[in-house]
Legacy VTK file of the C-alpha trace (Angstrom):
# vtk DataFile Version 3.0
C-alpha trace
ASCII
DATASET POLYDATA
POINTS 454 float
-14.727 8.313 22.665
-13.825 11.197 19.496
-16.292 13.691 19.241
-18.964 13.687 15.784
-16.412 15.778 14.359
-13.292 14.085 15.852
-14.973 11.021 14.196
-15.712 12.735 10.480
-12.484 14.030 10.462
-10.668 10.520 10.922
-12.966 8.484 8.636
-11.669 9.742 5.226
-7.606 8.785 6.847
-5.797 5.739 6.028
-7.532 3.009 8.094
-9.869 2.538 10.629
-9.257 4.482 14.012
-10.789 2.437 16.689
-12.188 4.475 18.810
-15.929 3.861 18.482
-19.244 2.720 19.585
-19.083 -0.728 17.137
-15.458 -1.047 18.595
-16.539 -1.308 22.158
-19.116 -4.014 21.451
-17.049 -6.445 19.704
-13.930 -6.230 22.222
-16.891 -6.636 25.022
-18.017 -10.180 22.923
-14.871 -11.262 21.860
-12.045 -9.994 23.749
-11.297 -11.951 27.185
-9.739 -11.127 30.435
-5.848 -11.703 29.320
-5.882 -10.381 26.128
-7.146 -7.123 27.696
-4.587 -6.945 30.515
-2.197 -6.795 27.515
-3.664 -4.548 25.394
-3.820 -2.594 28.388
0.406 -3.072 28.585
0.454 -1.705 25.028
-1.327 0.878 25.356
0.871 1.993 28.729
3.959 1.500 27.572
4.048 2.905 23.438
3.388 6.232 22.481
-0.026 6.853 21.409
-1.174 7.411 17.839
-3.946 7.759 15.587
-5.120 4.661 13.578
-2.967 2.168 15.997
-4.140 3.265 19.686
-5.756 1.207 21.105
-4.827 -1.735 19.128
-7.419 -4.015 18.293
-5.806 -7.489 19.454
-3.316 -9.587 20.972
-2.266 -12.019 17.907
0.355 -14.957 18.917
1.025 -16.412 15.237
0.861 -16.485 11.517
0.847 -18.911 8.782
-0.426 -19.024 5.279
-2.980 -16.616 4.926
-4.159 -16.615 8.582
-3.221 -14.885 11.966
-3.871 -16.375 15.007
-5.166 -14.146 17.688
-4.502 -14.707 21.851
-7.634 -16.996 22.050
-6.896 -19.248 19.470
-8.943 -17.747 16.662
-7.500 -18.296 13.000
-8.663 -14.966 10.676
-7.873 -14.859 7.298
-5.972 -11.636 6.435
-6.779 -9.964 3.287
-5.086 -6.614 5.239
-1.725 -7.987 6.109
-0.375 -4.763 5.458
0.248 -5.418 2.305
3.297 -7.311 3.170
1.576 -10.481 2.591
1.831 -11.491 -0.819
2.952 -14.907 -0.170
1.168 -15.065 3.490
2.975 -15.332 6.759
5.871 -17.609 7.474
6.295 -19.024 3.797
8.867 -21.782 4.010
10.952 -20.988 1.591
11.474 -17.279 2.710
11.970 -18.475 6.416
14.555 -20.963 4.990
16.698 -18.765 3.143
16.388 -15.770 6.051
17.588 -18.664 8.319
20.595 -19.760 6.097
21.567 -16.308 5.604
21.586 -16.312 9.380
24.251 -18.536 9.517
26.270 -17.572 6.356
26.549 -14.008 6.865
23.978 -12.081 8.695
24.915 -8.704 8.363
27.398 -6.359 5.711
29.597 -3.705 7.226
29.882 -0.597 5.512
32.545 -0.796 2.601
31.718 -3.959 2.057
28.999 -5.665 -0.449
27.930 -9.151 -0.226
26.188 -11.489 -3.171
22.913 -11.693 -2.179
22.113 -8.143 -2.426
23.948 -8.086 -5.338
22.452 -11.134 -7.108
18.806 -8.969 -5.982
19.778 -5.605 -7.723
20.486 -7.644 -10.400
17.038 -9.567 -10.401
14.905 -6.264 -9.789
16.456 -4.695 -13.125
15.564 -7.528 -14.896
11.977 -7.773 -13.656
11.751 -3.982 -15.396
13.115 -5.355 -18.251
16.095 -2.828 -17.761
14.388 0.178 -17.834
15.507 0.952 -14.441
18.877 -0.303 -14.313
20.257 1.129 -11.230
19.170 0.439 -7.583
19.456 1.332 -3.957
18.417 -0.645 -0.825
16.949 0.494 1.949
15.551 -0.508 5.435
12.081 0.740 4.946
10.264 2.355 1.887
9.853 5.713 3.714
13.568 5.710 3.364
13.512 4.905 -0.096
11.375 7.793 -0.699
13.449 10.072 0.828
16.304 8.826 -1.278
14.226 9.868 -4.241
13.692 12.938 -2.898
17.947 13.810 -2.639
18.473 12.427 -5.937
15.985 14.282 -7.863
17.116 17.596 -6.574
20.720 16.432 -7.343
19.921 15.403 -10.621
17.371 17.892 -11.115
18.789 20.741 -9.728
15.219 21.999 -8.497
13.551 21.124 -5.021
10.466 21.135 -5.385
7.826 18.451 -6.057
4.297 17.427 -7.100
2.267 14.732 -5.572
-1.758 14.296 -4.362
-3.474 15.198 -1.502
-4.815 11.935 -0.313
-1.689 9.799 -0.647
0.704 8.459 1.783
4.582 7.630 1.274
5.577 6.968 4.402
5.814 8.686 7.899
8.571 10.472 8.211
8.733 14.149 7.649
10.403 14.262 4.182
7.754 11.560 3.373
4.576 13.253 4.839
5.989 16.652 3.268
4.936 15.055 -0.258
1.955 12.378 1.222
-1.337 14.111 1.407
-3.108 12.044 4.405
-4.010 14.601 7.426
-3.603 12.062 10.335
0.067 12.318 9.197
0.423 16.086 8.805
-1.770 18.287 11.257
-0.326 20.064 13.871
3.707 19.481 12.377
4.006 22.760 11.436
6.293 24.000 8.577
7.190 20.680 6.335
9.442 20.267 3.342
9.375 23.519 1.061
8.391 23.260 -2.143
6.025 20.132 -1.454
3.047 20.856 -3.981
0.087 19.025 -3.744
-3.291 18.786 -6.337
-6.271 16.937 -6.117
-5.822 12.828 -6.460
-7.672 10.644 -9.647
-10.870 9.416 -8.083
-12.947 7.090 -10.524
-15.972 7.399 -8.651
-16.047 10.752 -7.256
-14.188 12.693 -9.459
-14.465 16.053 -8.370
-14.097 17.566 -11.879
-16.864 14.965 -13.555
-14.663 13.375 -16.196
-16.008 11.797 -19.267
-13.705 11.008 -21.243
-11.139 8.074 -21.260
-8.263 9.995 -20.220
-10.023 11.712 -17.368
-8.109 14.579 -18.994
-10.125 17.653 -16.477
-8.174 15.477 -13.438
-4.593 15.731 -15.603
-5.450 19.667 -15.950
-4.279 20.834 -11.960
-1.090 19.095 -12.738
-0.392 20.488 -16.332
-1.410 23.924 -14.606
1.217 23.760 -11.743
4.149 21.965 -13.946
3.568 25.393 -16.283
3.295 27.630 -14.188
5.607 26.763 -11.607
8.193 25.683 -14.054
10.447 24.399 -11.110
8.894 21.067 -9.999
11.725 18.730 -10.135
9.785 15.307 -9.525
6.009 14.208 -9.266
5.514 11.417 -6.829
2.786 9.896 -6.903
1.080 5.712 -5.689
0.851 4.028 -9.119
-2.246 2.922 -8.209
-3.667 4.084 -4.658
-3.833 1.591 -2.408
-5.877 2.496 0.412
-9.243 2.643 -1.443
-7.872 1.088 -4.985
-8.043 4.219 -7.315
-7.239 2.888 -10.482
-6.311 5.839 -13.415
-7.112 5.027 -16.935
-4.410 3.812 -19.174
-4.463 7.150 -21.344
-4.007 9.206 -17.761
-0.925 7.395 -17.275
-0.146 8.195 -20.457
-0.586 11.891 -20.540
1.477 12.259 -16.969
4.095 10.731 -18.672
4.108 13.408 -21.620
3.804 16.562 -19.149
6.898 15.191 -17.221
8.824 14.989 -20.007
7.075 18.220 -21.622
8.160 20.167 -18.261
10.996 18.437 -17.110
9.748 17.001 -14.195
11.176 12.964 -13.135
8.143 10.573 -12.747
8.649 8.799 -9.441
6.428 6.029 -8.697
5.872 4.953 -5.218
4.899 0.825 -5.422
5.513 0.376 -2.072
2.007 -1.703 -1.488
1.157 -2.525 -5.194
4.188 -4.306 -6.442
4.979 -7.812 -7.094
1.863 -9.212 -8.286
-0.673 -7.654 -6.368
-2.296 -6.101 -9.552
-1.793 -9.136 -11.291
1.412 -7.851 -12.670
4.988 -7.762 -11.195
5.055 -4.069 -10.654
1.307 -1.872 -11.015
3.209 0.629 -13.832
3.278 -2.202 -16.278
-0.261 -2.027 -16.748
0.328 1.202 -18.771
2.936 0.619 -21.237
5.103 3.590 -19.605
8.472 3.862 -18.212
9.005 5.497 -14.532
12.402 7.477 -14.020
12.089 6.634 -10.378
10.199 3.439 -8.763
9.872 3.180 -4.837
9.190 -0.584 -3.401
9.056 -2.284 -0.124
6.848 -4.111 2.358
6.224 -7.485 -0.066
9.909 -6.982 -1.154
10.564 -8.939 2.639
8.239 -11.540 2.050
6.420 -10.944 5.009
9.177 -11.877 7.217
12.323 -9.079 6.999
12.060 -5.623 6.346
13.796 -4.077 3.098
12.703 -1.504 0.595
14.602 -0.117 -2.605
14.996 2.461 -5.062
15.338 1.544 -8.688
16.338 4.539 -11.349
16.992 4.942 -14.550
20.704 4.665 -15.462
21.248 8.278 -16.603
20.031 9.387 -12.868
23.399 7.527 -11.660
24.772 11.077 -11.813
24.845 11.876 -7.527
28.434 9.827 -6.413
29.232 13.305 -4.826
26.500 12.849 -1.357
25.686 9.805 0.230
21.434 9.266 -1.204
20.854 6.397 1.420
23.702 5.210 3.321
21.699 3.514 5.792
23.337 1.188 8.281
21.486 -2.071 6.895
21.238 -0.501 3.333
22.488 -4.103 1.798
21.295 -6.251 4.311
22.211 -9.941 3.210
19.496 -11.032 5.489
16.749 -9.005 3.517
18.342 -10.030 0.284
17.910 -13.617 0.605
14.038 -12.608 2.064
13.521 -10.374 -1.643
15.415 -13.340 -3.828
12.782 -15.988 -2.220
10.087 -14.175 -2.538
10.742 -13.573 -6.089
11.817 -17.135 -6.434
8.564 -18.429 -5.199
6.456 -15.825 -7.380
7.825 -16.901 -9.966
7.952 -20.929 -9.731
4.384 -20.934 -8.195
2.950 -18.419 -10.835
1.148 -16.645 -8.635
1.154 -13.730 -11.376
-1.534 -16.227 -13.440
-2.994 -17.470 -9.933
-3.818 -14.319 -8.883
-5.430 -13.383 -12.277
-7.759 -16.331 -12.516
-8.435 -16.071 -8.743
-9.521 -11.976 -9.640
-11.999 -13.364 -12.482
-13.692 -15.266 -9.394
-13.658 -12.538 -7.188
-15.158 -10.300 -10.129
-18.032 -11.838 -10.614
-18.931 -12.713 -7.119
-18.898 -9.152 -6.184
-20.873 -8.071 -8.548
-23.284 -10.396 -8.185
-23.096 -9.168 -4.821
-23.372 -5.530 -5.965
-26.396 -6.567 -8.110
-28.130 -7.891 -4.757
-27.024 -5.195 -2.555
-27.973 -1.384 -2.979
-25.605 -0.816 -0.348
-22.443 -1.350 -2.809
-21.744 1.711 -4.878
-18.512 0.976 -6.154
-16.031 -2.230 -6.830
-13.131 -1.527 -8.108
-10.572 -4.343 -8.521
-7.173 -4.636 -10.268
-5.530 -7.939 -9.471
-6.315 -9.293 -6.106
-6.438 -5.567 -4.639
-10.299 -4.937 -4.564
-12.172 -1.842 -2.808
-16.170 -2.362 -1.847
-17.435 1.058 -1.534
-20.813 1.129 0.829
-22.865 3.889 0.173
-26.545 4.940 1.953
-27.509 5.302 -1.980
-26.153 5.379 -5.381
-27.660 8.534 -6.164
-26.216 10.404 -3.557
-23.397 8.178 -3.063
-23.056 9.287 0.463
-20.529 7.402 2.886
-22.119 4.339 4.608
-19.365 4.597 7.667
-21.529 2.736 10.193
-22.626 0.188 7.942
-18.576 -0.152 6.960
-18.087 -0.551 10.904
-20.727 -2.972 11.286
-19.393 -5.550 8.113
-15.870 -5.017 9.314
-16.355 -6.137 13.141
-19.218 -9.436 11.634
-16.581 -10.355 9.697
-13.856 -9.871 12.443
-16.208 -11.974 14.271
-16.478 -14.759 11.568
-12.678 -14.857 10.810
-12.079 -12.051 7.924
-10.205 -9.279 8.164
-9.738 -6.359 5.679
-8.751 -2.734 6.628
-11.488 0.127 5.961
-10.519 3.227 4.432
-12.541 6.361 4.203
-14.461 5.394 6.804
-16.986 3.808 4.030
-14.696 1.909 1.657
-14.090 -2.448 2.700
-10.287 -2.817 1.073
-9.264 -6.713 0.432
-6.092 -7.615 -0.200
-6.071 -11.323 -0.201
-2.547 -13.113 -0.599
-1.632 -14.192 -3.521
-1.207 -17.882 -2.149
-4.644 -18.305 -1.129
-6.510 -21.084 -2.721
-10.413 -20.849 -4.581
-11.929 -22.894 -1.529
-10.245 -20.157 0.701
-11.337 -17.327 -1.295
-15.230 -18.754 -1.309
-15.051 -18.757 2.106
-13.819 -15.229 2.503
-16.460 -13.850 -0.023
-18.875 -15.921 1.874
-18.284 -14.388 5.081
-18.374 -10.870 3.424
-21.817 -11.051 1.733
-23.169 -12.868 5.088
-21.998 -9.895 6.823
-23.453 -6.973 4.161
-26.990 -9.232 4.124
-27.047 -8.752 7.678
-26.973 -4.934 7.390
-30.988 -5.376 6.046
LINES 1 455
454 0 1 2 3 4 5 6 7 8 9 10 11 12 13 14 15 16 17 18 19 20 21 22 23 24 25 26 27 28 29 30 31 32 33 34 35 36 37 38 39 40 41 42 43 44 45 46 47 48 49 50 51 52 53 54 55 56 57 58 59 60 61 62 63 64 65 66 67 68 69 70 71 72 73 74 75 76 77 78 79 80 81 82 83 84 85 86 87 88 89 90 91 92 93 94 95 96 97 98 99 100 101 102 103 104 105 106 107 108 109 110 111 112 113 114 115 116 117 118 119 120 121 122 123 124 125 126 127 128 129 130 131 132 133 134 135 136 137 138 139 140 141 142 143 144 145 146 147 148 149 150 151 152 153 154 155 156 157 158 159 160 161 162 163 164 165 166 167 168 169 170 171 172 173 174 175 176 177 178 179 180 181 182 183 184 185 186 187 188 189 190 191 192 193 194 195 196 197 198 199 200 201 202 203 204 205 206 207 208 209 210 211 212 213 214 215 216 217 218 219 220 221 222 223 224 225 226 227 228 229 230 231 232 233 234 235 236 237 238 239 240 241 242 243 244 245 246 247 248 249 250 251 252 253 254 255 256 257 258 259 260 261 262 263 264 265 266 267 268 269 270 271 272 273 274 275 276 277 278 279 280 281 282 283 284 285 286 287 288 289 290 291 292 293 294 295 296 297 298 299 300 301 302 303 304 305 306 307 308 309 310 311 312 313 314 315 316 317 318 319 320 321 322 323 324 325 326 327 328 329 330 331 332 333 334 335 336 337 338 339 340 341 342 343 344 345 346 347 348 349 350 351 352 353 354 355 356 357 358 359 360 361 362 363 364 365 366 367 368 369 370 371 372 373 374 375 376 377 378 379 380 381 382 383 384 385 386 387 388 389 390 391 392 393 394 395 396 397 398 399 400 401 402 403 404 405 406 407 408 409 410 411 412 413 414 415 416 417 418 419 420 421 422 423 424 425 426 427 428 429 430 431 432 433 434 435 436 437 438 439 440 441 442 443 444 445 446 447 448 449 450 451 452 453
């Protein structure tokens, strides 16, 4: 078991860690015999890690928006790693990743193929050409750290800007600009030049904002873009995932102006927010402003392949001397027919105007559920990506972490899961596929479980 401070320290990371009191009673009530002999294989054979040793549970299959744990219970997964816009296993993704299979199932270097070609082509057009050049990659932290090369090349300056708080991936280039601590401490020296400032935070915004623009938050950026003078990029999650920080139009709109102003390339990381988790294809269209640089992955596989990619503007096309990505499955033709399907299906199932109507129904019920329950402090919601903030009061707004524990592990229990970030804040990320009697359910499950807390 962590220490009290072991245990403060984690619960503002990424996720849940695992390790605690509510933990042990819910494996001891719902975990059996087998699935603890191999739990116990996992955690003897892989390398230990914060926030995914010990894992939780043994699951044996997916479909839709459930996973199917060792026993034979069915959960519905609004964490899904964000992968999950279309759920697990959708048939038209496994279809064309099987066809592919058999047509041509992998491109050797020198060599290009039509489906990845036909998907650069398709990801341009979803920007409406604003980014008009694109590179694949086998995993979004790669894709950031093709960002990375290019803006120095382009640039001609190394050094960056991005927030403490955020996370871009987990290798060192990518930790040198995230801001989470679980993926930092104890490293040592990272990535020169990596500047970091404190993150937009609607609800406890350090600086007290009152106006629209949450200008005070823009000011520690316009400060180090001046005074530094040699930040070649600012990275930063369009909107941040983890617990669904959600800037102002007018803040997007000022960033945009101090890039520009300072010569600094906007790159914007949508590696968990794009296609149509935010109710729009990709999260920067809510703000009328173009990106030099946009970074997307997990949903690009549909849930089934993984493949990430950068898109750029066209005048960044200016680095043909060094190889950006060059990575051995960089045009997969296996994870371009995933990313063509999964647009495919977005598109001919509108799930952009699904997932909009299903967000006015999850609007209202939670905050009719915030109305009820003093215990909610904060919703805030963009699409079907949804943070419930529990708090021991509104006044103080201080973290309710073993309240957080105790809804995650009822609902576990009752066949919801979510991740919890911050140790306080319940972060839903339905798929976009699910249907209104499916969401009821879920929300039913989740107010059962706060009403329980007293």
């Amino acid at each position: 078991m962590p220490t009290k401070q072991q245990h403060l320290a984690f619960m503002k990371t990424e996720g849940d860690i695992n390790l605690t009191e509510a933990r042990s009673e819910w494996w001891t009530a719902h975990i059996d015999e087998a699935a603890r002999a191999s739990l116990q294989e996992d955690e003897d054979v892989f390398l230990h890690q914060t926030l995914s040793t010990p894992c939780l549970n043994v699951l044996t299959s997916c479909e839709g928006i459930y996973v199917e744990d060792s026993q034979g219970r069915r959960i519905m997964d609004f964490h899904g790693n964000n992968v999950h816009q279309l759920g697990f296993g959708h048939p038209a993704v496994i279809e064309a990743v099987k066809q592919q299979l058999d047509q041509l199932s992998f491109c050797t270097r020198r060599y290009t193929n039509l489906p990845a070609i036909e998907l650069a082509n398709k990801l341009v057009a979803l920007t409406d050409g604003a980014l008009q050049r694109v590179l694949f990659a086998p995993g979004a932290t790669s894709a950031i750290g093709m960002a990375l090369k290019l803006a120095r090349a382009v640039t001609g300056k190394y050094k960056t800007l991005s927030m403490w708080g955020s996370f871009h991936g987990a290798s060192l280039d990518a930790i040198s600009v995230g801001g989470e601590g679980a993926f930092r401490r104890g490293l040592g020296p990272l990535l020169p030049g990596a500047e970091h400032v404190i993150p937009f935070n609607s609800y406890r915004c350090v600086f007290g904002c009152q106006d629209e623009a949450h200008s005070l938050c823009l000011k520690p950026i316009e400060y180090v873009l001046e005074q530094d003078g040699e930040i070649g990029a600012v990275v930063i999650e369009t909107i941040r995932n983890t617990d669904v920080q959600i800037p102002p139009v007018a803040y997007y709109k000022k960033l945009r102006e101090l890039c520009d102003r300072y010569g600094a390339l906007l790159i914007v990381d949508e590696t968990a927010t794009a296609f149509g988790r935010t109710g729009k294809m990709f999260a920067y269209q809510h703000y009328g402003i173009e990106p030099d640089m946009m970074v997307l992955g997990k949903g690009l596989g549909g849930g089934v392949f993984p493949m990430a990619a950068l898109l750029v503007k066209e005048e960044l096309n200016k680095a043909q001397q060094m190889s950006i990505g060059h990575y051995t499955h960089e045009k997969s033709p296996v994870g371009a027919a995933a990313g063509l399907a999964t647009i495919r299906v977005i598109e001919e199932e509108n799930l952009l105007e699904h997932a909009n109507h299903l967000a006015e129904i999850m609007a209202k019920r939670l905050k009719s559920m915030m109305d009820a329950y003093p215990i909610i402090g904060d919703i805030r919601q963009i699409g079907l990506l949804v943070a419930v903030e529990l708090v021991t009061d509104r006044v103080s707004k201080e973290p309710a972490v073993q309240e957080a524990e105790r809804v995650m592990y009822n609902c576990l229990a009752r066949g919801l899961n979510f991740k919890v970030s911050k140790g306080n804040v319940l972060t839903l990320s339905p798929p976009l596929i699910i249907t209104e009697g499916q969401l009821y359910e879920a929300l039913d499950i989740l107010e059962l479980s706060i009403a329980e807390l007293g």
